[in-house]
C-alpha positions in Angstrom: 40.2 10.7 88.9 38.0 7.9 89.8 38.0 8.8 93.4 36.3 12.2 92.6 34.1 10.2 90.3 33.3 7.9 93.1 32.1 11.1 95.7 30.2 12.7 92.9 28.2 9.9 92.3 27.1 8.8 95.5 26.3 12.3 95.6 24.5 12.7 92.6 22.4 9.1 94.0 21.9 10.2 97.9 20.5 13.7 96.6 18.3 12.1 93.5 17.0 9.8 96.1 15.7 12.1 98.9 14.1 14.6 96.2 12.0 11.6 95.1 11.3 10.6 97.9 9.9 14.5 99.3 8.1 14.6 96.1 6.6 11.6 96.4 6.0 10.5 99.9 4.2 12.6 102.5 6.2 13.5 105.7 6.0 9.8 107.9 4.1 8.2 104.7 5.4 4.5 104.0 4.8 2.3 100.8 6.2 -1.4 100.7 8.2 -2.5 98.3 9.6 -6.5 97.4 6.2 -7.6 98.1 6.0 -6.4 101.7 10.0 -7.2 102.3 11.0 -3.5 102.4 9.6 -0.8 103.6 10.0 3.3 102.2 9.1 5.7 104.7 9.4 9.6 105.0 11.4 10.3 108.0 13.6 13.5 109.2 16.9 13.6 111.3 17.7 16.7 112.7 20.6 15.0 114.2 23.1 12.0 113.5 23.0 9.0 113.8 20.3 7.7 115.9 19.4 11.7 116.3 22.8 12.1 118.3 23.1 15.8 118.1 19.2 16.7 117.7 19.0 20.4 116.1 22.7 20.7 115.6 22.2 19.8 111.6 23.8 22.8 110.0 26.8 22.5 112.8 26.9 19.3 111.8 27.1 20.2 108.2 29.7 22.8 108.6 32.0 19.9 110.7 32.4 17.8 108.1 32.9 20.1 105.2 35.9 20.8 107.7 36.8 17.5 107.6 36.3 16.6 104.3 38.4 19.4 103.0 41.3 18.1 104.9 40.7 14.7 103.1 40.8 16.4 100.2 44.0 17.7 100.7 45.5 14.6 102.5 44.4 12.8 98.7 45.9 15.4 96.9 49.1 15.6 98.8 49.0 11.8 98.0 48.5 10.1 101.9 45.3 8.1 101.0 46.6 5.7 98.3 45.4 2.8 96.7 42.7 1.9 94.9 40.8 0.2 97.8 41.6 3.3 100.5 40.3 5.5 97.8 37.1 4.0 96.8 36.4 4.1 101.1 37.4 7.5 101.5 35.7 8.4 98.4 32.3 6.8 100.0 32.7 8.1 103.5 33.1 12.0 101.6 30.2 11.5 99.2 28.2 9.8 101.6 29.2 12.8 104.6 28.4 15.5 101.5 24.9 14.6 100.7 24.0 14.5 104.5 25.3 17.9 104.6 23.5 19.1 101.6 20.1 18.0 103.6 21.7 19.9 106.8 22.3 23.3 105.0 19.7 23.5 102.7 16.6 21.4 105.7 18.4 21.3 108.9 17.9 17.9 109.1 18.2 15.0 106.7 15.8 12.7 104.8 15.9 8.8 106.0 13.9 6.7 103.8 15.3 3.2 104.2 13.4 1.5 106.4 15.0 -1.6 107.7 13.8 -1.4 111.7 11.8 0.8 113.8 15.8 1.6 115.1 17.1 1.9 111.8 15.5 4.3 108.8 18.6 5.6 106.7 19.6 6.8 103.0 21.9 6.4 100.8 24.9 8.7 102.3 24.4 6.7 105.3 25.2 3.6 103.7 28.1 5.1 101.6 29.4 6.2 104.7 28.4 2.4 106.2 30.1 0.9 103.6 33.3 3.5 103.4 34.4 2.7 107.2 33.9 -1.3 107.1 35.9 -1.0 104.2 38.7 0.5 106.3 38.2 -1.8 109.2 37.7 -4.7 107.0 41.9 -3.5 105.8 42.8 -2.8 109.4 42.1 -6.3 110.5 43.4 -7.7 107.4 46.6 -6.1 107.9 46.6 -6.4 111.7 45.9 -10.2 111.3 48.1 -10.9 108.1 51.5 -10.4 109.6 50.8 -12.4 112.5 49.5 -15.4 110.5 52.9 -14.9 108.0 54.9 -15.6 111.8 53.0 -18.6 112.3 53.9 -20.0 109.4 57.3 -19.1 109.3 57.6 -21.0 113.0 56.5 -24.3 112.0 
């Protein structure tokens, strides 16, 4: 239950965001924040990341509501267990979802973070961030993990 929990609310938080953010900012307007620190600023995508893709949004959008409906089954048919592998897939889909609401409804998606000139996201993108260096973060732990259990059983 939590994992659907998990999407819908990184939903609910990438989709809340970028509507404040329209209705507040003007297109390319920027306000700091954190004393100067951090930056918001009114940016499109029409792309991916790094506007891989420009003008292919509601392809885009179409792809991964593809892909996340075979997630969807793979969770229901029980392949993505445990609590860790959910909460990661459960970011990557709510994260890949709001991006896709932007696609369909904009053709392009709302970045607002501004961290570098190279680097103006939201919040799906970070879900999604987070989701897959959750998985690797795993995959090297469990890559790694045996092989230090050898070493130990060698001395």
């Amino acid at each position: 239950m939590y994992f659907y929990l998990i999407i819908v609310a990184a939903i609910i938080v990438d989709v809340a965001s970028k509507i404040a953010i329209r209705l507040n900012l003007d297109f390319e307007e920027q306000t700091e924040i954190l004393g100067g620190l951090f930056r918001l600023v009114h940016l499109a995508n029409t792309g991916s990341t790094g506007n891989m893709f420009h003008g292919w949004g509601r392809v885009l959008a179409v792809f991964v509501i593809v892909l996340t409906v075979a997630a969807l089954y793979w969770h229901r048919k029980g392949k993505i267990r445990g609590a860790y592998v959910q909460t990661a897939v459960a970011l990557i889909i709510g994260g890949a979802l709001g991006n896709a609401i932007d696609r369909l409804a904009f053709n392009q998606v709302t970045d607002f973070l501004f961290f570098s000139a190279a680097a103006t996201m939201n919040f799906a993108d970070i879900w999604v961030f987070a989701g897959i260096l959750m998985l690797t973060a795993r995959t090297i732990y469990r890559t790694i993990r045996p092989a230090a259990q050898g070493n130990d059983a060698s001395s």
